[in-house]
Structures are given as structure tokens and as C-alpha cells.
N, CA, C and O atoms as CSV, one atom per row, in Angstrom:
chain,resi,resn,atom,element,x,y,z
A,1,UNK,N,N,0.813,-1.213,0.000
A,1,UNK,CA,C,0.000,0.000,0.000
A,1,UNK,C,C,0.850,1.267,0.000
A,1,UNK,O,O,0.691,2.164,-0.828
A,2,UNK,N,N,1.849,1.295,1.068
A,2,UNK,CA,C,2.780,2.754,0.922
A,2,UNK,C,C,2.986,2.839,-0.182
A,2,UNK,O,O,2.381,3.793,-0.671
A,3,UNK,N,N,3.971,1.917,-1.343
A,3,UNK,CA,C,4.164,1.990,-2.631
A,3,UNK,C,C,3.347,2.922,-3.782
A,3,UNK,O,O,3.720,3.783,-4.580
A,4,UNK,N,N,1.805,2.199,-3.402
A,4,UNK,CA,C,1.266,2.622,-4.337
A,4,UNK,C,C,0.727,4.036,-4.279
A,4,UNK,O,O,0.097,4.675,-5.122
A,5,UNK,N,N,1.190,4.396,-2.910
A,5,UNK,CA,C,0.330,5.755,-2.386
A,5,UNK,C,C,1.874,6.614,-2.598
A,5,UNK,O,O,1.777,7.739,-3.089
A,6,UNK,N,N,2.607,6.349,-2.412
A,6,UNK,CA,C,3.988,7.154,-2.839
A,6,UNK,C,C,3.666,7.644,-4.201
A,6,UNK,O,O,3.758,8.868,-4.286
A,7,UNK,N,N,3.258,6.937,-5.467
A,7,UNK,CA,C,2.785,6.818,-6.400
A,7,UNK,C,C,1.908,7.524,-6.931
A,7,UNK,O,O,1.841,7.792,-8.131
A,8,UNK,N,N,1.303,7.815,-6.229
A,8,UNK,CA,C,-0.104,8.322,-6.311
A,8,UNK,C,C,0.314,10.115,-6.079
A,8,UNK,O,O,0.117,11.164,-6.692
A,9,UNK,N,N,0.835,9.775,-5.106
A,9,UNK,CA,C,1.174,11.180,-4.337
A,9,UNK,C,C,2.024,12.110,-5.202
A,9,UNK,O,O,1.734,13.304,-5.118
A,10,UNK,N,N,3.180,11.715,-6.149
A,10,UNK,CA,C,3.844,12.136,-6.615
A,10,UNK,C,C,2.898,12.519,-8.038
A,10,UNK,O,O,2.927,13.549,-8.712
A,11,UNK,N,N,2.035,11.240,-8.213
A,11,UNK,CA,C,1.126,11.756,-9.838
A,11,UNK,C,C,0.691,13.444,-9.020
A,11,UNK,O,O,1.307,14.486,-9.242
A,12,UNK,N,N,-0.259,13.330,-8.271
A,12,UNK,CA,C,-1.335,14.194,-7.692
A,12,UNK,C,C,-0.663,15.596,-7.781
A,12,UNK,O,O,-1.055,16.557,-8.442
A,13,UNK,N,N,1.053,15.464,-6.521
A,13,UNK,CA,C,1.600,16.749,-6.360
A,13,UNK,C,C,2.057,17.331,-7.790
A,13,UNK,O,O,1.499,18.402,-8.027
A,14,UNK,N,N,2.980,16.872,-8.856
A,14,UNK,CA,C,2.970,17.333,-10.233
A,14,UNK,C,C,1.188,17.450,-10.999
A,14,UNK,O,O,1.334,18.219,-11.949
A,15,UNK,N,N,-0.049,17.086,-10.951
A,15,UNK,CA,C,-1.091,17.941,-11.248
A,15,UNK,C,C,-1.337,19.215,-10.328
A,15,UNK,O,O,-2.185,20.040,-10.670
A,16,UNK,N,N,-0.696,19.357,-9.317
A,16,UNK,CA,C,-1.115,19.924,-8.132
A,16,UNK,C,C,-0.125,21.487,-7.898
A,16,UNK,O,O,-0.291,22.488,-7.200
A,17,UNK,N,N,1.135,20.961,-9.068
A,17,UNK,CA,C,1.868,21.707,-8.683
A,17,UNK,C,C,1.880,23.509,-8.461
A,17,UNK,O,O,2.775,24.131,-7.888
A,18,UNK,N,N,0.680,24.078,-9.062
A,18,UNK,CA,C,0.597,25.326,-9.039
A,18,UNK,C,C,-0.156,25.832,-8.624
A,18,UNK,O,O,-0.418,26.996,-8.926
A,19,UNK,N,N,-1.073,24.848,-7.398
A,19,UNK,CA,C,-1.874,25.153,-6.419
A,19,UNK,C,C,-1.308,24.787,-5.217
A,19,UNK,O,O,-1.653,23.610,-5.325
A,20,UNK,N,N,-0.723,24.809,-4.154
A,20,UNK,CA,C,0.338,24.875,-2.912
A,20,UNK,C,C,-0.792,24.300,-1.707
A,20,UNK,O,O,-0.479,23.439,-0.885
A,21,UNK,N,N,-1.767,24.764,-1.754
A,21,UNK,CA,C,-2.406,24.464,-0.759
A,21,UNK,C,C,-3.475,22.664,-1.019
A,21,UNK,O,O,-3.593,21.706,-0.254
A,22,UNK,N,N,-4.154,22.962,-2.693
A,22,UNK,CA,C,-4.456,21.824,-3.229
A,22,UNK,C,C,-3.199,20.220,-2.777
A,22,UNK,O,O,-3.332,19.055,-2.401
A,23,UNK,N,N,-2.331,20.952,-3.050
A,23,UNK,CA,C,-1.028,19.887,-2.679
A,23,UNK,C,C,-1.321,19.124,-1.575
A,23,UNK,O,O,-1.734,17.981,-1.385
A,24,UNK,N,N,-0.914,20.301,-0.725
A,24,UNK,CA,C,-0.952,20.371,0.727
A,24,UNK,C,C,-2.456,18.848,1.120
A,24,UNK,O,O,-2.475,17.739,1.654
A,25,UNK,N,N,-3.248,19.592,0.576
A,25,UNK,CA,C,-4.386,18.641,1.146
A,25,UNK,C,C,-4.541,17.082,0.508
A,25,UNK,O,O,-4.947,16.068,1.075
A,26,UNK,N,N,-4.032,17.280,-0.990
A,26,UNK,CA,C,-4.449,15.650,-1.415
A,26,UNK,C,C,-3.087,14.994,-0.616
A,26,UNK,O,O,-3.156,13.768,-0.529
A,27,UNK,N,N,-1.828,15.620,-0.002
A,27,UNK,CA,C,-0.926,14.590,0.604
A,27,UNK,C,C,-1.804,14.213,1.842
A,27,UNK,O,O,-2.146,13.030,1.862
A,28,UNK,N,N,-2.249,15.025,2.922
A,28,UNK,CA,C,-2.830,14.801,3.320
A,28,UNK,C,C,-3.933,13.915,3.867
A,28,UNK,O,O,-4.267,13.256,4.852
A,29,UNK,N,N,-4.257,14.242,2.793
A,29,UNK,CA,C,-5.847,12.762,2.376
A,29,UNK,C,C,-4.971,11.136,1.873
A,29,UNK,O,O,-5.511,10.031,1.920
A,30,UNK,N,N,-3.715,11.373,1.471
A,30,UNK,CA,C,-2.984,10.053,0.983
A,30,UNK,C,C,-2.632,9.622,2.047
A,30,UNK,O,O,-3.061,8.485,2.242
A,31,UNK,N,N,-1.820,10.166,3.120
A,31,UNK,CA,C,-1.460,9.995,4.253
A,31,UNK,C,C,-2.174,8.990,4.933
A,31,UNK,O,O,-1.887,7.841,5.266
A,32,UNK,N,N,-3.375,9.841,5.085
A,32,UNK,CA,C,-4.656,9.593,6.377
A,32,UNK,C,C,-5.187,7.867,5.408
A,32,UNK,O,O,-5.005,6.804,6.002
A,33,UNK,N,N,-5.735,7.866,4.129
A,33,UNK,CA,C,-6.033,6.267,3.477
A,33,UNK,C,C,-4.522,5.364,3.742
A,33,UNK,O,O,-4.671,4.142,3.718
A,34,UNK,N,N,-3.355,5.783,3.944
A,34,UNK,CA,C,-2.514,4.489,4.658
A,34,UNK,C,C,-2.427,4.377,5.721
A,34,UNK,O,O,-2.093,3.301,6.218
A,35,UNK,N,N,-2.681,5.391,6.397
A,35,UNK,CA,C,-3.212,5.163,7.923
A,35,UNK,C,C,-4.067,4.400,8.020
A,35,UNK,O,O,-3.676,3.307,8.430
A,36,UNK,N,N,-5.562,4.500,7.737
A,36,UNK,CA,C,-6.584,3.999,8.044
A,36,UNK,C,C,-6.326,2.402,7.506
A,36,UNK,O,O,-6.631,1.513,8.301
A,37,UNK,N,N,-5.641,1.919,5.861
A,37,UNK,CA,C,-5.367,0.918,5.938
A,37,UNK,C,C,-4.524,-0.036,6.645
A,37,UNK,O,O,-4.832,-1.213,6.838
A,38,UNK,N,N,-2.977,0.772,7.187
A,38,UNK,CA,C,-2.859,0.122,8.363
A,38,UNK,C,C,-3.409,-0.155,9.813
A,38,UNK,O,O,-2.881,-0.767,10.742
A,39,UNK,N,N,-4.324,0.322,9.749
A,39,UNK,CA,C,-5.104,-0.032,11.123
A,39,UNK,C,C,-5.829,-0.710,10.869
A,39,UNK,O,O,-5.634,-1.690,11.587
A,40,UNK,N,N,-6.591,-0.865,10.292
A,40,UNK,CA,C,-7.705,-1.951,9.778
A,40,UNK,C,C,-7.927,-3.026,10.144
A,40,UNK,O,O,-9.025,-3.441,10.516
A,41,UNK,N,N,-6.321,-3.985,10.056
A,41,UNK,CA,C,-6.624,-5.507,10.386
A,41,UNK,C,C,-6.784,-5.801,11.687
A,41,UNK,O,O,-7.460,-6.741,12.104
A,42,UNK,N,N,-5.947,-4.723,12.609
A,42,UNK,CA,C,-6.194,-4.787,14.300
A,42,UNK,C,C,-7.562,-4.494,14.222
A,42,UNK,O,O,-8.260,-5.507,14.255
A,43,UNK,N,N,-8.180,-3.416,14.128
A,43,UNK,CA,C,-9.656,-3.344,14.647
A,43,UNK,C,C,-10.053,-4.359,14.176
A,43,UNK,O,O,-10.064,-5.317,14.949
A,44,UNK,N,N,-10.485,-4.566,12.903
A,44,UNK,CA,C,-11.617,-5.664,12.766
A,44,UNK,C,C,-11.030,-6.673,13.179
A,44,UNK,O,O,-12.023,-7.395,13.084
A,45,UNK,N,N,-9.945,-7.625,13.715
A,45,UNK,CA,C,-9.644,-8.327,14.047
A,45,UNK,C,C,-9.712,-8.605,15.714
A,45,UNK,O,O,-9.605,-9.780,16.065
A,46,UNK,N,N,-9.874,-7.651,16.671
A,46,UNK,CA,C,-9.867,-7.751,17.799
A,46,UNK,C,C,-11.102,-6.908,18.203
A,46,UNK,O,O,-11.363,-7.060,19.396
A,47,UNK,N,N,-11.860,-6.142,17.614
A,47,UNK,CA,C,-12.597,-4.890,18.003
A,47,UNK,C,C,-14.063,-5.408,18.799
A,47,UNK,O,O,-14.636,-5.077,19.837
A,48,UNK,N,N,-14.334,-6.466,17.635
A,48,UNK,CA,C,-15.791,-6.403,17.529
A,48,UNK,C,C,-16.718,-5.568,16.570
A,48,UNK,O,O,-16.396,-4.652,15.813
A,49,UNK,N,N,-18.496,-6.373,16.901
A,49,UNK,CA,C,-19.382,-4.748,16.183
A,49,UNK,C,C,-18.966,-3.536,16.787
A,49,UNK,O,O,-18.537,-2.664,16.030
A,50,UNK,N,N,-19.010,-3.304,18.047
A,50,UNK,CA,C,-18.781,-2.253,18.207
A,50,UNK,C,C,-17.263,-0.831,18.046
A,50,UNK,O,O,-17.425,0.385,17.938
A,51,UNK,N,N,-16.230,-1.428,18.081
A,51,UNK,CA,C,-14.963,-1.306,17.007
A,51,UNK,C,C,-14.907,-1.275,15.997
A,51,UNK,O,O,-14.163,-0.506,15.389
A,52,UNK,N,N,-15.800,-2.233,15.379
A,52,UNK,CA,C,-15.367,-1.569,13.508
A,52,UNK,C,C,-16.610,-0.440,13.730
A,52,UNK,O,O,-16.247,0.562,13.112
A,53,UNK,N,N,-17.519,-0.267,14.163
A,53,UNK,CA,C,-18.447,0.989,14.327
A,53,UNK,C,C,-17.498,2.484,14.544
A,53,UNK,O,O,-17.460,3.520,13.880
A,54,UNK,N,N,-16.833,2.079,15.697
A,54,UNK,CA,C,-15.788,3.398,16.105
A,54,UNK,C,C,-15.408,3.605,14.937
A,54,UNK,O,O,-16.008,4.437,14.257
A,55,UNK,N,N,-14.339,2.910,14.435
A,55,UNK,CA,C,-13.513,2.852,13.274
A,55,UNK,C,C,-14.222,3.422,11.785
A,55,UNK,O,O,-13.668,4.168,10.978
A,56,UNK,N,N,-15.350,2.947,11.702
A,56,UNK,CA,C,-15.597,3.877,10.579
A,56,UNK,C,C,-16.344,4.932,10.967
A,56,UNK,O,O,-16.749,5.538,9.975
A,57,UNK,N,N,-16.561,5.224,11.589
A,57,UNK,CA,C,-16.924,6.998,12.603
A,57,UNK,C,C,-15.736,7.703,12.493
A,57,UNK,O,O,-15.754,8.869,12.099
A,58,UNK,N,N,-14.471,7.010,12.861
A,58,UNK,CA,C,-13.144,7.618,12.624
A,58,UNK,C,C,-13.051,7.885,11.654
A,58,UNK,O,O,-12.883,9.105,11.640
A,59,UNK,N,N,-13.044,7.326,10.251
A,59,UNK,CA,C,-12.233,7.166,9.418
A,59,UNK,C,C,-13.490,8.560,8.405
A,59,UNK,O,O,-13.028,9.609,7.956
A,60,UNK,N,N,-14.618,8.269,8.308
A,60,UNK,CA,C,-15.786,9.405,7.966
A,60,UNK,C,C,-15.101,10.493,8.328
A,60,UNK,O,O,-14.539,11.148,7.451
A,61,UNK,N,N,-15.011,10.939,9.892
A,61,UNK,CA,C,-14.947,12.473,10.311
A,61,UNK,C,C,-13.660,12.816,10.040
A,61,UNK,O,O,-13.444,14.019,10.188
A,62,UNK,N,N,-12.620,12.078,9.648
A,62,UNK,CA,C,-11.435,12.372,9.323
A,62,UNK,C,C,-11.254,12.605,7.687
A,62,UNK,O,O,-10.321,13.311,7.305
A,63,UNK,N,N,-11.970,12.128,6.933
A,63,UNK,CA,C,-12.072,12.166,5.591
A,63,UNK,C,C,-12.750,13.251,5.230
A,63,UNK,O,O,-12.331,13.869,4.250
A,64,UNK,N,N,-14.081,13.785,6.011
A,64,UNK,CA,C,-14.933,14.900,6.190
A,64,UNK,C,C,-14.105,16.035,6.191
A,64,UNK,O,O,-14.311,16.925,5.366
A,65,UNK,N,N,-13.142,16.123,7.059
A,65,UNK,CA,C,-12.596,17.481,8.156
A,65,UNK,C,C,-11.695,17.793,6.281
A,65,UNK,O,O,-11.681,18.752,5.510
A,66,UNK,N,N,-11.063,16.356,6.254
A,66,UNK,CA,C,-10.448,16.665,4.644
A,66,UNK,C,C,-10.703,17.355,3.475
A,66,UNK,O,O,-9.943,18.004,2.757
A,67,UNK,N,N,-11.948,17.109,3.386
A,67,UNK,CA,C,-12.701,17.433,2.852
A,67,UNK,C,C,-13.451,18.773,2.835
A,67,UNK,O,O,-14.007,19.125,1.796
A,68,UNK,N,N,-13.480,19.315,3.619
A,68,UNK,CA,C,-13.799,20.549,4.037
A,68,UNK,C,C,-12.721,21.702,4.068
A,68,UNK,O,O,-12.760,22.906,3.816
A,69,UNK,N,N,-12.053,21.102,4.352
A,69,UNK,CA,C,-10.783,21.885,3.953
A,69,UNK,C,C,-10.189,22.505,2.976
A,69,UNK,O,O,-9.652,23.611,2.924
A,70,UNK,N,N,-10.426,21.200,1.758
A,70,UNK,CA,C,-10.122,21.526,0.683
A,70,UNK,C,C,-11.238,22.332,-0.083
A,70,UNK,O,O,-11.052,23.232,-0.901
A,71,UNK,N,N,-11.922,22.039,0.168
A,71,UNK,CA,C,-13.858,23.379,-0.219
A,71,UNK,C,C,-13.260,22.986,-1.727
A,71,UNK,O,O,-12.441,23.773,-2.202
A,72,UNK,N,N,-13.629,21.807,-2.501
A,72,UNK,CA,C,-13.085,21.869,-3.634
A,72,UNK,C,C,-13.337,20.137,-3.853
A,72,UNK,O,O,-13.883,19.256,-3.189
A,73,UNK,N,N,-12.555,20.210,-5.272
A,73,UNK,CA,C,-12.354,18.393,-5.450
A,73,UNK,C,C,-10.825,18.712,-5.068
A,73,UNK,O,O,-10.229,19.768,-4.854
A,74,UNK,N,N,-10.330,16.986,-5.071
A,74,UNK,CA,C,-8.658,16.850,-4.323
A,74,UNK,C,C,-8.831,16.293,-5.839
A,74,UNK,O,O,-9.759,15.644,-6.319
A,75,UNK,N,N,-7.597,16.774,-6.449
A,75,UNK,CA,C,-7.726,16.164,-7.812
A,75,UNK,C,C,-6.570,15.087,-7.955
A,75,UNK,O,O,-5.680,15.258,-7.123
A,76,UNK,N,N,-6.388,14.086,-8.760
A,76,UNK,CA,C,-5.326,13.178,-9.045
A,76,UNK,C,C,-6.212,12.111,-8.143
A,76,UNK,O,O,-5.940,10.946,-8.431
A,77,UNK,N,N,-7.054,12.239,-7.276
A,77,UNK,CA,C,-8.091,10.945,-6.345
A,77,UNK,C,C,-9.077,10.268,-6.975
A,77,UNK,O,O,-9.741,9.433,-6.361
């Protein structure tokens, strides 16, 4: 997954390059989806219903806040 998000990140920041803040946010948002995929197998693996519930409450309001931020599309996503 890092690989492909290294990948990704580098397409995004060269479309991105002459907006600084656009940048700023799709690394951001790349960041936070290898986060959330490395966590993944612990929660659902030990959590329960009520853990993967947290977990995607987490992963929503964190994608949201992203999202709001950028008041826009994150382009290269």
C-alpha cells in the first residue's frame, strides 16, 4: 500500500503543482487512506461490532474534516 500511495502522491503533487495548498491537502488525504489501511486488520480483528463501528466513525470524520478543507475536489483521487 505505501508503494502505491507514494505513487499516487507524486502523480497528484505534479497535477497539483501550481496550487500549494491543493497539494498540501491531497498529501494529506494520501497519508490519512494508509493510515486507516494500516489499522484496519487490528480493529476488525480484535474490536468487535462495536470497534469496527468506532472505526468507521473515525475514518468518515477524518475524511470529512479533509474534505472541508479543501472546499473543492482533491484532484489526481
Amino acid at each position: 500500500m505505501p508503494g502505491k500511495a507514494s505513487k499516487r502522491l507524486l502523480k497528484c503533487l505534479k497535477a497539483t503543482a501550481k496550487d500549494e495548498k491543493a497539494a498540501e491537502l491531497t498529501h494529506a488525504l494520501l497519508v490519512t487512506r494508509v493510515e486507516i489501511e494500516a489499522l484496519k486488520p487490528l480493529v476488525f480483528n480484535t474490536a468487535g461490532k462495536a470497534g469496527r463501528a468506532r472505526y468507521n466513525k473515525v475514518v468518515r470524520d477524518r475524511l470529512n474534516k479533509l474534505a472541508e478543507e479543501a472546499k473543492g475536489p482533491l484532484v489526481g483521487l
